[in-house]
VOPAGU-2260 file (C-alpha; in pm, 1 decimal, decimal comma):
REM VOPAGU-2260
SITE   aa  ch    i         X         Y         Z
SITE  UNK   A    0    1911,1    4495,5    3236,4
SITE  UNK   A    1    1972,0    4139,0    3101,2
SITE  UNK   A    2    1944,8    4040,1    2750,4
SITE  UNK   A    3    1788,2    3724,0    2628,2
SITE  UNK   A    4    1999,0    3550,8    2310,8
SITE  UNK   A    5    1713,2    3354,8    2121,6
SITE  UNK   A    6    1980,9    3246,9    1883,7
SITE  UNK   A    7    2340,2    3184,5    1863,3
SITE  UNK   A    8    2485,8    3508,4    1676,0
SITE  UNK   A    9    2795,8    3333,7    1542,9
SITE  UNK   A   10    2537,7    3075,8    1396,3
SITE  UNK   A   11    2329,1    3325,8    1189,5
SITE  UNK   A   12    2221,6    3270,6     853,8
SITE  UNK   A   13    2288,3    3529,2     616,4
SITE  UNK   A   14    2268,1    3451,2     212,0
SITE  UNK   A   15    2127,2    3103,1      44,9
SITE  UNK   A   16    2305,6    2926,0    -228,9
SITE  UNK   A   17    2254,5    2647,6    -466,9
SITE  UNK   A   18    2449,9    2329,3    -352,3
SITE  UNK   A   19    2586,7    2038,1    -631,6
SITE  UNK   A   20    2521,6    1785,5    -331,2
SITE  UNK   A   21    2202,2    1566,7    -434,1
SITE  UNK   A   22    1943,6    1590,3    -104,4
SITE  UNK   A   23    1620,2    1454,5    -103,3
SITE  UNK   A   24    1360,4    1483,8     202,4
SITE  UNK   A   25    1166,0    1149,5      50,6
SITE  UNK   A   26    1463,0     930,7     165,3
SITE  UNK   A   27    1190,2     678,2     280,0
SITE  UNK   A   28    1109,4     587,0     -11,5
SITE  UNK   A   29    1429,2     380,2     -95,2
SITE  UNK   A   30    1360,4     171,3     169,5
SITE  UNK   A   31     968,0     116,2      67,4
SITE  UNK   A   32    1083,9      34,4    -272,9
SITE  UNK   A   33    1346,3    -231,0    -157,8
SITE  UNK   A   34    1084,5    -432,5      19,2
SITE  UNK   A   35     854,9    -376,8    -290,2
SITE  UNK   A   36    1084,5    -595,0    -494,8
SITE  UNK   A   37    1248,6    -810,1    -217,8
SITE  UNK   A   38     813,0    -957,1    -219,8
SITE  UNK   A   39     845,1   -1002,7    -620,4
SITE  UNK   A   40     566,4    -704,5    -645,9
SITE  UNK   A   41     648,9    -632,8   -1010,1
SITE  UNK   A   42     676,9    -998,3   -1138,4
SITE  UNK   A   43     323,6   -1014,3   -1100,1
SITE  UNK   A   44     294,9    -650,2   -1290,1
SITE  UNK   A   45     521,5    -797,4   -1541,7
SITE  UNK   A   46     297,3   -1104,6   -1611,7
SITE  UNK   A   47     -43,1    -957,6   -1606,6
SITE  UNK   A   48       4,1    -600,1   -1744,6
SITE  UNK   A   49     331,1    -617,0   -1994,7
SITE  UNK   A   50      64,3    -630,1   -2264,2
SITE  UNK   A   51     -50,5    -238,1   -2256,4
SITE  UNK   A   52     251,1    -158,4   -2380,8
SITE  UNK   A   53     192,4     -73,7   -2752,5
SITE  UNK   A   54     565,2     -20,3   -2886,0
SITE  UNK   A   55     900,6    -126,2   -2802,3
SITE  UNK   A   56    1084,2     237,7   -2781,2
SITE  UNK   A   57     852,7     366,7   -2498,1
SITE  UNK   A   58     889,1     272,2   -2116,1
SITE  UNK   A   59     799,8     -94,1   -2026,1
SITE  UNK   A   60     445,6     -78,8   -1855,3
SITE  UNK   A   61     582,2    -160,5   -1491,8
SITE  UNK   A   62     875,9      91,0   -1502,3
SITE  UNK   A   63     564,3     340,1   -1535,2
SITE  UNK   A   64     373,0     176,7   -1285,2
SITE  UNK   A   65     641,6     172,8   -1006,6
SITE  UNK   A   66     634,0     536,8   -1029,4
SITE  UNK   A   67     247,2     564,2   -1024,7
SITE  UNK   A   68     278,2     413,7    -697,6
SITE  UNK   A   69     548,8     565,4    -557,2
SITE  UNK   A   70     339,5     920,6    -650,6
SITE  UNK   A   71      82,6     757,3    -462,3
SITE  UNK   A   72     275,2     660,1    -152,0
SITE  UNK   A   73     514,8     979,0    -178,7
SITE  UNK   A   74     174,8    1196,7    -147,7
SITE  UNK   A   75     306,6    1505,3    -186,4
SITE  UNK   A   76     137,3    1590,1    -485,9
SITE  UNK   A   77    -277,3    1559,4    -528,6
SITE  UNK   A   78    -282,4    1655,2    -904,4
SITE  UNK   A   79    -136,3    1434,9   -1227,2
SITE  UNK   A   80      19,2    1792,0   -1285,0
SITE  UNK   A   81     257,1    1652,6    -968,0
SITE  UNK   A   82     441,0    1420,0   -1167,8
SITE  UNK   A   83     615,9    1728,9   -1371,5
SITE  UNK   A   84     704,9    1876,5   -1056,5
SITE  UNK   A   85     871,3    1610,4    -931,3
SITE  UNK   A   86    1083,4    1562,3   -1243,7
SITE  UNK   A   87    1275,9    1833,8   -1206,0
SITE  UNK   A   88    1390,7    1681,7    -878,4
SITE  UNK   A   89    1700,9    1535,7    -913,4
SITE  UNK   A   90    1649,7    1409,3    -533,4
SITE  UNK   A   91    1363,7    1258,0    -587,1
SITE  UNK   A   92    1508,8    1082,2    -868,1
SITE  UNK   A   93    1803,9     932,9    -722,4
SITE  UNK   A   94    1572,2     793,4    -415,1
SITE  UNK   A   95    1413,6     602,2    -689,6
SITE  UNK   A   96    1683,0     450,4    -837,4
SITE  UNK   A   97    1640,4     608,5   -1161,4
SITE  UNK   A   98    1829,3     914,3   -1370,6
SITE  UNK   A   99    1638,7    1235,1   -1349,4
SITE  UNK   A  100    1566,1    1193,1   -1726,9
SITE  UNK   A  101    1360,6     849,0   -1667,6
SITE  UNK   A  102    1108,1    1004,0   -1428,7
SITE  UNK   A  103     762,6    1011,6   -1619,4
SITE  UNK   A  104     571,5    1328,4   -1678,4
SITE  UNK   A  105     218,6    1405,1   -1650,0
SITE  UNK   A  106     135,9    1369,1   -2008,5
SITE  UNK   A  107     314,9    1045,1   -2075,1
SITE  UNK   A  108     114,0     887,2   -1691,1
SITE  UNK   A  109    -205,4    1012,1   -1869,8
SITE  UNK   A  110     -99,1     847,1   -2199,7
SITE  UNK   A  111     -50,3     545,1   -2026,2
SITE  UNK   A  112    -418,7     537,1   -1859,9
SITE  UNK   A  113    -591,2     604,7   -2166,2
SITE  UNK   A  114    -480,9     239,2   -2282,7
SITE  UNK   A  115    -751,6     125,2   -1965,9
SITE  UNK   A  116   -1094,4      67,0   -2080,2
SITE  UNK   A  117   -1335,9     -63,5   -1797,8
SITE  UNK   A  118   -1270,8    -435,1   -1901,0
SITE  UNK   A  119    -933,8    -351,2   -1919,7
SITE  UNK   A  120    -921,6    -283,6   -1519,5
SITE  UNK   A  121   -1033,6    -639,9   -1455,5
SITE  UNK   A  122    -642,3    -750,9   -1444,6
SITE  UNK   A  123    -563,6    -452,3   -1165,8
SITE  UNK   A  124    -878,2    -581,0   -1001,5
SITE  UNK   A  125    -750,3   -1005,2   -1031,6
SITE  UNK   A  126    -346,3    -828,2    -854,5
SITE  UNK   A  127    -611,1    -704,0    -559,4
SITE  UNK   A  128    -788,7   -1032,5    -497,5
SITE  UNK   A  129    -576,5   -1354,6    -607,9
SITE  UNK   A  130    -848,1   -1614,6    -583,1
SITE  UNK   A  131   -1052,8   -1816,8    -855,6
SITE  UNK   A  132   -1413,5   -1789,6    -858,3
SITE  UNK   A  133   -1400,1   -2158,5    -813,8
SITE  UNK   A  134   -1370,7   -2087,0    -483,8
SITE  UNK   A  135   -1637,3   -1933,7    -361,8
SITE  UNK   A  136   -1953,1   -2042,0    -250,2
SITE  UNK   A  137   -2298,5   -1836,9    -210,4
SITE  UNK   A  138   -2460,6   -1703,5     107,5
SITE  UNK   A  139   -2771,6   -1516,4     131,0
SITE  UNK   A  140   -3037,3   -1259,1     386,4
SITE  UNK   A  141   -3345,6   -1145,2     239,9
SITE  UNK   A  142   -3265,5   -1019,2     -87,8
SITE  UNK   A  143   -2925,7    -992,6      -8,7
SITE  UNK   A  144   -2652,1   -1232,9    -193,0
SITE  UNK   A  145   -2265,5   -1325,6     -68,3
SITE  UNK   A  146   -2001,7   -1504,5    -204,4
SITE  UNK   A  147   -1757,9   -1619,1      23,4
SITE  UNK   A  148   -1394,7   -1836,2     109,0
SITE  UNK   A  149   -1181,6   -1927,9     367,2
SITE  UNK   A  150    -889,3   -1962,3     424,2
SITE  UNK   A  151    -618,9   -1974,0     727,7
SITE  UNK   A  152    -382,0   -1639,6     770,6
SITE  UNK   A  153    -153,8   -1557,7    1048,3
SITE  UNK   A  154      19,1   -1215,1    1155,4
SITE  UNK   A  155     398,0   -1222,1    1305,2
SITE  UNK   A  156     228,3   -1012,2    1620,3
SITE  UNK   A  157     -12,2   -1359,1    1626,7
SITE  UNK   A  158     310,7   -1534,9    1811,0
SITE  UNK   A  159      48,3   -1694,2    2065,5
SITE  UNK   A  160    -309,7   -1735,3    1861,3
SITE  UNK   A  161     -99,2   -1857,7    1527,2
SITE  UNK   A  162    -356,3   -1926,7    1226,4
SITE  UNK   A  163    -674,0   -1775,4    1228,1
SITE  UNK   A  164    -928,1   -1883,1    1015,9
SITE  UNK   A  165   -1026,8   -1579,2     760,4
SITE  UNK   A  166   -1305,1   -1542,6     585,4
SITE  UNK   A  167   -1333,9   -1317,3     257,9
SITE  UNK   A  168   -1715,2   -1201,2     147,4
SITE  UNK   A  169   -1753,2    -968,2    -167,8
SITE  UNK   A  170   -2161,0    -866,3    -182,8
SITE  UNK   A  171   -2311,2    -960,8    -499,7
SITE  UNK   A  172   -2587,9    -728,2    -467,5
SITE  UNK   A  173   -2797,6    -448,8    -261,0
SITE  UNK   A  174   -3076,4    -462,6      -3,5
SITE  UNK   A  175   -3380,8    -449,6    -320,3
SITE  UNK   A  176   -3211,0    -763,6    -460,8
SITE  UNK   A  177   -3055,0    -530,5    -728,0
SITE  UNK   A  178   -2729,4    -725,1    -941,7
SITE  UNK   A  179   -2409,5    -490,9    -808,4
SITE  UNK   A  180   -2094,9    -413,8   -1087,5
SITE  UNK   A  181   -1824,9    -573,8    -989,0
SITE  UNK   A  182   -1617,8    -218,6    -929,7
SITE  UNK   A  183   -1946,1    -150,3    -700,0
SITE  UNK   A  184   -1909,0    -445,3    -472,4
SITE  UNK   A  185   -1838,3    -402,6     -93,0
SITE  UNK   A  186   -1621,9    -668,8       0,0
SITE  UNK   A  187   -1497,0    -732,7     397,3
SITE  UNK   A  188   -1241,9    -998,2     553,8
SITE  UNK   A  189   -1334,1   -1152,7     879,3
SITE  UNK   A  190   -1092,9   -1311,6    1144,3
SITE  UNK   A  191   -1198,0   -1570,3    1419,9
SITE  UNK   A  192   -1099,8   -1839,9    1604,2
SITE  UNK   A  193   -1422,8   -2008,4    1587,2
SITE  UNK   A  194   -1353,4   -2337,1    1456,2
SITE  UNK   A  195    -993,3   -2323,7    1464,4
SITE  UNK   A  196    -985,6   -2322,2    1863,1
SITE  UNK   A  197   -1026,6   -2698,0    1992,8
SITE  UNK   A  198   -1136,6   -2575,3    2355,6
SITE  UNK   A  199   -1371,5   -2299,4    2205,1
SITE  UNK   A  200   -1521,1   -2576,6    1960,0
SITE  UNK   A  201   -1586,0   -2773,3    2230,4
SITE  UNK   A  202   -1762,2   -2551,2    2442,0
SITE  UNK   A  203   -1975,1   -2447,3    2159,4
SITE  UNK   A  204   -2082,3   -2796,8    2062,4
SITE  UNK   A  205   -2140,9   -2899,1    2480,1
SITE  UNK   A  206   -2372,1   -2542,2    2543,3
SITE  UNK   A  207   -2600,3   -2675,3    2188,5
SITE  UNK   A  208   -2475,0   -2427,2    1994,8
SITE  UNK   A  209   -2318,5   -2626,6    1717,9
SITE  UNK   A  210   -2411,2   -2404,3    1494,5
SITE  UNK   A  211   -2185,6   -2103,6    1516,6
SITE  UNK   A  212   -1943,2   -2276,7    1398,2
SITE  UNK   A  213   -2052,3   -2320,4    1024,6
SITE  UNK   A  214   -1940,1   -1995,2     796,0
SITE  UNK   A  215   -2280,8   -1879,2     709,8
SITE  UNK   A  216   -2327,7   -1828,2    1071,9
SITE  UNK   A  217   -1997,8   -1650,5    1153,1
SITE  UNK   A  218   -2141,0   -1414,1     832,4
SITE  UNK   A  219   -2438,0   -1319,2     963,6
SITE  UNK   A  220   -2289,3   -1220,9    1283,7
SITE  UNK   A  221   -1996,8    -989,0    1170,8
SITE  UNK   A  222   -2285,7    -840,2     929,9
SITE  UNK   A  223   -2458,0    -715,8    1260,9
SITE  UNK   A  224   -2145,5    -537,7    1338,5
SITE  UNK   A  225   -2144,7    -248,3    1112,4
SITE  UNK   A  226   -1916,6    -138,5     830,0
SITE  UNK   A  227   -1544,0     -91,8     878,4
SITE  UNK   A  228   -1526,6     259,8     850,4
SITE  UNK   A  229   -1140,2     318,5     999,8
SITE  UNK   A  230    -998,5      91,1     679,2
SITE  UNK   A  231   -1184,0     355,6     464,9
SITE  UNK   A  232   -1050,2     649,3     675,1
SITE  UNK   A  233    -718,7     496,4     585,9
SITE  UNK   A  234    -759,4     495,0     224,0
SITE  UNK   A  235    -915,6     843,5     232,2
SITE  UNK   A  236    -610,5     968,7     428,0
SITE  UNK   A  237    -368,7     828,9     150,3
SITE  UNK   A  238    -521,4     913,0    -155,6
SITE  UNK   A  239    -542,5    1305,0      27,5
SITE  UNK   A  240    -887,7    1384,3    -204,7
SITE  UNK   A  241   -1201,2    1200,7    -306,2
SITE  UNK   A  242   -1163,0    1343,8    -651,3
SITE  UNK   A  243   -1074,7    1138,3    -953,7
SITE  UNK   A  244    -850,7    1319,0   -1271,7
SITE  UNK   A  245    -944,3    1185,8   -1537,4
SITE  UNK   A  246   -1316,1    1230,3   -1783,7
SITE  UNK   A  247   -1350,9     888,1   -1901,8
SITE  UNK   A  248   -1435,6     609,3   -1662,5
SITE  UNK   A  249   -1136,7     323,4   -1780,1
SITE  UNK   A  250    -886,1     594,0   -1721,1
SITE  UNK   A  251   -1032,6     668,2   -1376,7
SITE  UNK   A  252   -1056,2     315,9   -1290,9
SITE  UNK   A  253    -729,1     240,0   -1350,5
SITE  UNK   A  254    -648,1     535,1   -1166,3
SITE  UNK   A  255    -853,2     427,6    -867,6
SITE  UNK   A  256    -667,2      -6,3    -892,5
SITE  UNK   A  257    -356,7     111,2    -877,6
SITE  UNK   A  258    -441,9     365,8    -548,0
SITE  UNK   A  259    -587,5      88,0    -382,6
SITE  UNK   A  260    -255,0    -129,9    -497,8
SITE  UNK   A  261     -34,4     150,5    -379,8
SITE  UNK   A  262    -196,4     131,5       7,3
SITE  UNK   A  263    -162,4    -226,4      -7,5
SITE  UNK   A  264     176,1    -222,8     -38,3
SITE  UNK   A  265     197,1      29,6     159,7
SITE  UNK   A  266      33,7    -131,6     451,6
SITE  UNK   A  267     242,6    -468,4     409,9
SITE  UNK   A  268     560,8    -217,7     449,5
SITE  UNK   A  269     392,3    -117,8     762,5
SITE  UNK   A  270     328,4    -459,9     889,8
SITE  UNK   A  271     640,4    -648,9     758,3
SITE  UNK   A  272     872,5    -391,8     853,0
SITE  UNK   A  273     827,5    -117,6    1047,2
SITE  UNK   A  274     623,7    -299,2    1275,1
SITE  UNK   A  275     932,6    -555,1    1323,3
SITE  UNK   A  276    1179,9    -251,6    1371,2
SITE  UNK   A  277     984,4    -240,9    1683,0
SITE  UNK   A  278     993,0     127,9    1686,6
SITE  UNK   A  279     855,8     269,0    2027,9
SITE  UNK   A  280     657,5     595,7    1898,0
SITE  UNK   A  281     510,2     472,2    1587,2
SITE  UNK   A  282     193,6     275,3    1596,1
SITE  UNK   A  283     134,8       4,0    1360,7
SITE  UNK   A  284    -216,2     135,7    1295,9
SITE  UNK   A  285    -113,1     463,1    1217,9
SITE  UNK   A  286    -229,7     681,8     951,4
SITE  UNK   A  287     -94,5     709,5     597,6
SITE  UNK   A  288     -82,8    1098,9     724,7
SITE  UNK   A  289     152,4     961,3    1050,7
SITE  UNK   A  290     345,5     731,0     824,6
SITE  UNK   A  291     474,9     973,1     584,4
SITE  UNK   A  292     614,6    1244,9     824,9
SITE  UNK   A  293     795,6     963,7     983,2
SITE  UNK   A  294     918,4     759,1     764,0
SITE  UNK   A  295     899,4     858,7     417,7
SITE  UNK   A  296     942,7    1270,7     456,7
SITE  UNK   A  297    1296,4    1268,5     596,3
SITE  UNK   A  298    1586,6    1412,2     524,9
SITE  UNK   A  299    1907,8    1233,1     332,0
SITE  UNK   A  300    2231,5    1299,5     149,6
SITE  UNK   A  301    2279,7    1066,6    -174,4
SITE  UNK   A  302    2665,8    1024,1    -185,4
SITE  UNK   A  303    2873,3     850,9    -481,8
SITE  UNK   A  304    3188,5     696,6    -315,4
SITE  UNK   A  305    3408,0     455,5    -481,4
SITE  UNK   A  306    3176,3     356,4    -760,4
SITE  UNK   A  307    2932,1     286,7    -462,7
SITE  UNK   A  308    2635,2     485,2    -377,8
SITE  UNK   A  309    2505,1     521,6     -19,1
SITE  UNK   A  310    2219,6     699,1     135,8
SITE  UNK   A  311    2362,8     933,2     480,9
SITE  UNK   A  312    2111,9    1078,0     739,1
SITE  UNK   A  313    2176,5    1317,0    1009,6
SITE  UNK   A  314    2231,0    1059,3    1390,0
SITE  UNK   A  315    1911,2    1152,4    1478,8
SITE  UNK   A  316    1709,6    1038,5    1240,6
SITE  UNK   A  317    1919,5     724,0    1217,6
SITE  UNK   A  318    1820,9     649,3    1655,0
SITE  UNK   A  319    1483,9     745,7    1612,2
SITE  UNK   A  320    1377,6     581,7    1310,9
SITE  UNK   A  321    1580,9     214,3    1386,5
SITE  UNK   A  322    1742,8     293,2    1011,1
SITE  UNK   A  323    1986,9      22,1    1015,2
SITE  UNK   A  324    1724,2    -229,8    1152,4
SITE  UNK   A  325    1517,4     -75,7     867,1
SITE  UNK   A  326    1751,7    -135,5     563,6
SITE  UNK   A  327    1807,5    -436,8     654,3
SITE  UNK   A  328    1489,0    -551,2     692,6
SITE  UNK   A  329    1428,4    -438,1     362,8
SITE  UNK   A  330    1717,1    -680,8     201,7
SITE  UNK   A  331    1558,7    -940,8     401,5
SITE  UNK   A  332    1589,8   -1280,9     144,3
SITE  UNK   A  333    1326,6   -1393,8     362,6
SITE  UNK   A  334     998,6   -1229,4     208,9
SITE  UNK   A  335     779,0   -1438,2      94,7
SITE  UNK   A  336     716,9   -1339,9    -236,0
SITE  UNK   A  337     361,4   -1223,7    -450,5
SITE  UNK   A  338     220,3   -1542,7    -629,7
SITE  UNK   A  339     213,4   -1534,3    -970,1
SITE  UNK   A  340    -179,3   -1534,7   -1039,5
């Protein structure tokens, strides 16, 4: 009777040992952090938040908050208690850029939230939306009240439609007419090419419908529409629970900014890079879930060579994943960088 080998016998496995090589299987996150500063991200940080830092010896405010949101994007962990874990990962560390002795604990990240009081958040909440109030104008239904602006915007996958015009509407209150806070405010972004399209204008204006072409009108219709419930799957997915850490409310509103911030940036990753890698199996409307097996939870070797370091990966990972095309993407001069608000 025949046999069946389900494994090579000179291949077996038989002790584990400790290894001096320094392995990390977050090697995506080099290359997220690369486009992070090619766009200027922490400029802006450096501007608008330099000033919770209360002494000169401690970490400079954005060398803490790069790590917030690579915790956030790394999603491994769902407690602050994560953030000791991770320090004793020399892998981790070099990934980041940093020594293993730089990475923040979980008592200095909660020492640094404590400095946010809720009018504190307002300057995480200004980094989220860039625009002056001067901008906006009112729109209202019922008891309902809008503010709203336009603006054009155009996606590199847009190489046929170019600019759309885009229209950003934060609610200023609820159904009973009741005032909303402005961490309680539903916002949504709408894109058409109402207005914007000659031979779409014209039609409109020759059928007596002039009408739809004014903002408040292009409002009312994408209210009938419903709520956008997959961009909130989205954010659900990459913050992993609903729960906040912290008791007091600044410290969990900061907590909640920079969250947001983090799946921002990690979003514009998606768009501005992987999406140009042009990589066949991933979809650019993927889930953070989907993102981070693929391209932030593999596999590298960290190797010092010459007074140069260099990040290796095994072939396969370097085919699939386009890694070249990636990295170099990532150096891109080309971003356009964060304005300074």
């Amino acid at each position: 009777m025949n046999t069946i080998k389900y494994k090579d016998p000179s291949r077996t496995i038989n002790s584990v040992n400790i290894t001096a090589t320094t392995i990390s299987c977050r090697g995506g996150l080099t290359f997220i952090s690369h486009y992070i500063e090619k766009i200027k991200f922490f400029r802006l940080i450096n501007k608008k938040v330099s000033g919770f830092r209360s002494r000169l010896k401690g970490k400079a405010t954005s060398f803490i908050i790069r790590q917030i949101l690579w915790f956030f994007i790394n999603g491994s962990h769902k407690a602050i208690s994560g953030f000791d874990l991770l320090k004793k990962d020399e892998g981790y560390a070099s990934v980041l850029e940093v020594s293993k002795e730089d990475l923040v604990s979980s008592h200095a990240v909660k020492r640094f939230f404590k400095k946010f009081t809720y009018f504190k958040c307002d300057i995480l909440r200004k980094i989220l939306n860039a625009t002056p109030l001067t901008n906006f104008k009112e729109y209202s239904r019922g008891k309902k009240i809008w503010h709203y602006t336009e603006f054009g915007s155009k996606l590199d996958s847009w190489k046929k439609v170019g600019f759309l015009r885009t229209i950003f509407t934060p609610q200023l209150c609820d159904d009973n007419g009741q005032m909303l806070l402005d961490i309680a405010r539903p916002d949504s972004v709408l894109y058409t090419n109402i207005g914007c399209n000659a031979i779409l204008t014209a039609k409109l204006e020759a059928s007596g419908h002039k009408e739809l072409i004014s903002t408040e009108k292009i409002i009312e219709w994408a209210h009938n529409r419903g709520c956008n419930e997959l961009c909130n799957r989205s954010i659900k997915d990459f913050r992993l629970t609903e729960k906040l850490p912290f008791k007091r409310f600044g410290m969990n509103a900061a907590y909640y900014y920079l969250m947001l911030i983090g799946h921002t940036l990690n979003e514009c990753y998606k768009t501005d890079v992987v999406n140009e890698a042009d990589i066949p199996h991933i979809h650019l409307n993927c889930y953070p879930a989907t993102f981070r097996r693929n391209f932030v939870d593999f596999a590298v070797q960290i190797v010092t060579t010459g007074g140069s370091i260099a990040l290796q990966v095994m072939k396969g990972v370097w085919e699939n994943l386009k890694i070249k095309v990636l990295w170099e993407l990532c150096q891109s001069s080309n971003r356009i960088p964060i304005p300074l608000l």
